[in-house]
Backbone as numpy.savetxt, mean C-alpha at the origin, in Angstrom:
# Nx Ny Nz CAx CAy CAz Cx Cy Cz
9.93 -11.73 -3.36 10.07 -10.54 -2.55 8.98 -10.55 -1.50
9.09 -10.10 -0.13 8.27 -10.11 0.83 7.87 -8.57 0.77
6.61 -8.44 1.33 5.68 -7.54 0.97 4.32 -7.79 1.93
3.56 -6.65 1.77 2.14 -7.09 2.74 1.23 -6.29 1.70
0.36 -7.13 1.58 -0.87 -7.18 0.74 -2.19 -6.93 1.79
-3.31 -5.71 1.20 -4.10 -5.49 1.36 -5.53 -5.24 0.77
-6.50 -6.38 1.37 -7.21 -5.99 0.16 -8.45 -5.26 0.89
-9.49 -4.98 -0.03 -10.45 -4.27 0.64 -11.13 -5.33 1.65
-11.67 -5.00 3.24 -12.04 -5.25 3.53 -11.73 -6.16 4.72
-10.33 -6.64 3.78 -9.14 -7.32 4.96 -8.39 -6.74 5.50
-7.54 -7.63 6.40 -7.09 -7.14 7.43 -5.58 -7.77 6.53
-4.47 -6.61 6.85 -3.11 -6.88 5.64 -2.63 -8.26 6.20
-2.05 -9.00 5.35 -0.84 -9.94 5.65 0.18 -9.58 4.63
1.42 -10.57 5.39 2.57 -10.40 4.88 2.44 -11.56 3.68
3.53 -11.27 2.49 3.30 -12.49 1.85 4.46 -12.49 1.02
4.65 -13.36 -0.18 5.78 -13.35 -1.38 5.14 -12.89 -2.54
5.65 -11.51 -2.81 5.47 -10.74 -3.62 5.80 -11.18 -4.99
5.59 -10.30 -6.30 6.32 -11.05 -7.54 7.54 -10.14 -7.88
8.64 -10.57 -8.21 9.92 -9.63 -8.02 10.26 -8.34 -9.12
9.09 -8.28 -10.10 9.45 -6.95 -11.05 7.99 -6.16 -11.17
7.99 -5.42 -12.33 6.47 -4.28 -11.52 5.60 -5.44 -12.75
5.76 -5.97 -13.93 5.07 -6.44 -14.51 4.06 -7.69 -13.81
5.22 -8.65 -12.97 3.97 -9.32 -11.64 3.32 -8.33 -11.05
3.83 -7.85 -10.05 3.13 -6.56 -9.22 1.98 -6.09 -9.64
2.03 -5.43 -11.35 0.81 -5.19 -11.60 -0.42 -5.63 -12.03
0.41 -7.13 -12.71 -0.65 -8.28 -12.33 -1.37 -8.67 -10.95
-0.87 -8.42 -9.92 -0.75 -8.44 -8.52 -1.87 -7.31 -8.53
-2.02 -6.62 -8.59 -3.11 -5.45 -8.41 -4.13 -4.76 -9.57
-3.83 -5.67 -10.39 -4.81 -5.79 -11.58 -4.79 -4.60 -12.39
-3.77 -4.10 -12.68 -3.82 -2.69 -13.38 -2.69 -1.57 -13.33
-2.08 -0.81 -14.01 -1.06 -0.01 -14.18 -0.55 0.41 -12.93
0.49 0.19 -12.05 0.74 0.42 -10.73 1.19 2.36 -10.63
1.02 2.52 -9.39 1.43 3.85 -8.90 2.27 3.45 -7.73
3.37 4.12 -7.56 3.60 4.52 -6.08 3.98 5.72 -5.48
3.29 5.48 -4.13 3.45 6.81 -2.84 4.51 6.26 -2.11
5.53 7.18 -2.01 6.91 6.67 -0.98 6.46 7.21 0.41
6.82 6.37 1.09 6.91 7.10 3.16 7.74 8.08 2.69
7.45 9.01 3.89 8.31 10.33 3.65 9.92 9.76 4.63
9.63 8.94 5.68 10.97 8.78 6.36 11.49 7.05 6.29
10.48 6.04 5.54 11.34 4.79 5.34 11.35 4.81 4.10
12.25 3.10 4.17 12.17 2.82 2.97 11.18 1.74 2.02
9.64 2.63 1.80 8.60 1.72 1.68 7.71 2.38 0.73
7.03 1.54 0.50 6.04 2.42 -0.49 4.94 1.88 -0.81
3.65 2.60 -0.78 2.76 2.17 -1.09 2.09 2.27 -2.67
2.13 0.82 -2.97 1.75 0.54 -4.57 0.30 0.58 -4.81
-0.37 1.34 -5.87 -2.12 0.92 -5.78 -2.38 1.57 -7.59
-3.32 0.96 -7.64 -3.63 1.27 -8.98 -5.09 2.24 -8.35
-5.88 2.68 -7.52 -6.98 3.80 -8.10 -6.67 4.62 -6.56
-6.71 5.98 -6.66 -6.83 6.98 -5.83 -7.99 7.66 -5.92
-8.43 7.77 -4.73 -9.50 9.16 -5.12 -9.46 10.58 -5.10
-9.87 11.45 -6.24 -9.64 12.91 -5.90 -9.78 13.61 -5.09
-9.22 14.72 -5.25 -9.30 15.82 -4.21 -9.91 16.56 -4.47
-10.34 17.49 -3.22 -10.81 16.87 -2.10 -11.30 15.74 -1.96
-11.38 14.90 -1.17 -11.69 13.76 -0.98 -13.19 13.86 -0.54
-14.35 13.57 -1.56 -15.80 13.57 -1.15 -16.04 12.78 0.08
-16.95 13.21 0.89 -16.89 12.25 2.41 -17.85 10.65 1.98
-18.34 11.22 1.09 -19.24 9.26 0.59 -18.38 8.73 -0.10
-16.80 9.09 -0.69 -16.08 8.06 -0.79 -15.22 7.28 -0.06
-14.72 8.18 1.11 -13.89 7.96 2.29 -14.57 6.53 2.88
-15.77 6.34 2.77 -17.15 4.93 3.48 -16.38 4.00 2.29
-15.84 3.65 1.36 -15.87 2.91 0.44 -14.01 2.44 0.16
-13.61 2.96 0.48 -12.26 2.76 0.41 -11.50 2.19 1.12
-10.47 1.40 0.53 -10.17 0.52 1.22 -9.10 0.89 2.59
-8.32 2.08 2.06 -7.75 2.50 3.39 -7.51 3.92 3.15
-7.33 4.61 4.08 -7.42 6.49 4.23 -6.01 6.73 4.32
-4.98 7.72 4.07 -3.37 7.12 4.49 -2.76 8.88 3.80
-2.12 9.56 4.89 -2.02 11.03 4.31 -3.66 12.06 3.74
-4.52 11.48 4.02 -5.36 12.17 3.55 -6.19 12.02 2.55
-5.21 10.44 1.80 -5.77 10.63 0.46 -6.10 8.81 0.56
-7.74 8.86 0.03 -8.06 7.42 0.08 -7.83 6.82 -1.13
-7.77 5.19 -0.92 -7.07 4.46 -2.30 -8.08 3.22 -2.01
-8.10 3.20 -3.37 -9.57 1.72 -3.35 -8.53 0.50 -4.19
-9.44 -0.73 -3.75 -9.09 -2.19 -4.52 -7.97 -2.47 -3.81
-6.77 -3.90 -4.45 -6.16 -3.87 -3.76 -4.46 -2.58 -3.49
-4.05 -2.96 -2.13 -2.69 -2.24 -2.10 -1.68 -2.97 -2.02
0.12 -2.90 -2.28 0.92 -3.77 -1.64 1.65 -2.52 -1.05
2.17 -2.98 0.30 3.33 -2.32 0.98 4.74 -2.93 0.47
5.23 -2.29 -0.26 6.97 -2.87 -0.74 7.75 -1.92 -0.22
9.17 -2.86 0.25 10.29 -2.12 0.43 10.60 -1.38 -1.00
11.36 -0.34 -0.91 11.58 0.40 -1.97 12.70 1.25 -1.70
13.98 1.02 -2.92 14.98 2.03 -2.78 15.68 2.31 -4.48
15.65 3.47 -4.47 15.62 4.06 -5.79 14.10 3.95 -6.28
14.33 3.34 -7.76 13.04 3.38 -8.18 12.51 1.61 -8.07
13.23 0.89 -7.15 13.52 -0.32 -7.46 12.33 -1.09 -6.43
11.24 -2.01 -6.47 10.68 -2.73 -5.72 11.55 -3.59 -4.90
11.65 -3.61 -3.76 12.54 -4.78 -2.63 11.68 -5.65 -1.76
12.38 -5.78 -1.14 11.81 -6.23 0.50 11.66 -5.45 1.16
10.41 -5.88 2.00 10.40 -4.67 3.17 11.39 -4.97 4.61
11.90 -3.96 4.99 13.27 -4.17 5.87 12.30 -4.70 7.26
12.84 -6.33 7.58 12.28 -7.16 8.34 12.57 -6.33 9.75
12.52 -5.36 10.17 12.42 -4.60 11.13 11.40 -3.62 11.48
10.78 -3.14 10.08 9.81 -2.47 10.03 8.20 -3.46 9.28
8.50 -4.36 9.20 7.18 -5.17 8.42 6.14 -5.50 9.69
6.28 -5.91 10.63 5.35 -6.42 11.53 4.75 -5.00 12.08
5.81 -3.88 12.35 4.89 -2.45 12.48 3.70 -2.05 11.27
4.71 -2.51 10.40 3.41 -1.58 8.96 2.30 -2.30 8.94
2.43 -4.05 9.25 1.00 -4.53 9.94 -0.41 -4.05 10.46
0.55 -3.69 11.68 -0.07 -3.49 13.08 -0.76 -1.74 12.58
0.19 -0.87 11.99 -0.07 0.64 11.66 -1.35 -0.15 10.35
-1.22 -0.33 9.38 -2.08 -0.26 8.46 -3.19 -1.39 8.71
-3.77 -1.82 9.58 -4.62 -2.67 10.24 -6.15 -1.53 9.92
-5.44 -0.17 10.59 -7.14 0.73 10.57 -7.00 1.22 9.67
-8.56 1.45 9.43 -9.36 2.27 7.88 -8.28 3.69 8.00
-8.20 4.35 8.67 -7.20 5.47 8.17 -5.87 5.15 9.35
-5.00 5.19 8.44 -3.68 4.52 8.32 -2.76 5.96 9.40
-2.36 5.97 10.47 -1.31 6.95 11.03 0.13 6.30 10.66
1.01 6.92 10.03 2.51 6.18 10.07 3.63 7.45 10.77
4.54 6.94 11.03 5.57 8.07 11.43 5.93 8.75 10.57
């Protein structure tokens, strides 16, 4: 499965994902979560969030800012429909790039 991987500190690439959540969460070292886009079909997978409010000396430490709410270690961007991990729709992957490149993330 194609997907874009982010880790702290880097800058995302695209890559071949593992095709069920048991890789995946090998893939991110720990019990996965996901946040869906409110208007595609994508989702962001991460195993640690930080609380709310979001303290401002953790916002310095995290790997990316995204709705408000920062997420540390690594992330993957997966296509996602139902509850199902996919591909990300090769129309929107080189945007989610270019959008999740900065420390706090703007998406449509």
């Amino acid at each position: 499965m194609k997907g874009i991987v982010i880790d702290p500190g880097k800058a995302p690439e695209i890559c071949k994902l593992p095709n069920d959540s048991q890789g995946l969460e090998r893939w991110l070292g720990g019990p996965m979560r996901v946040d869906r886009f409110p208007t595609q079909p994508v989702g962001l997978a991460y195993v640690r969030k930080a609380p709310e409010p979001l303290p401002a000396s953790w916002a310095r430490c995290a790997t990316r800012i995204w709705r408000g709410n920062a997420y540390y270690g690594r992330l993957l961007l997966l296509g996602w429909h139902g509850n199902i991990p996919t591909d990300i729709p090769k129309a929107l992957i080189e945007d989610l790039v270019k959008q999740w490149s900065a420390m706090e993330v703007k998406t449509k």
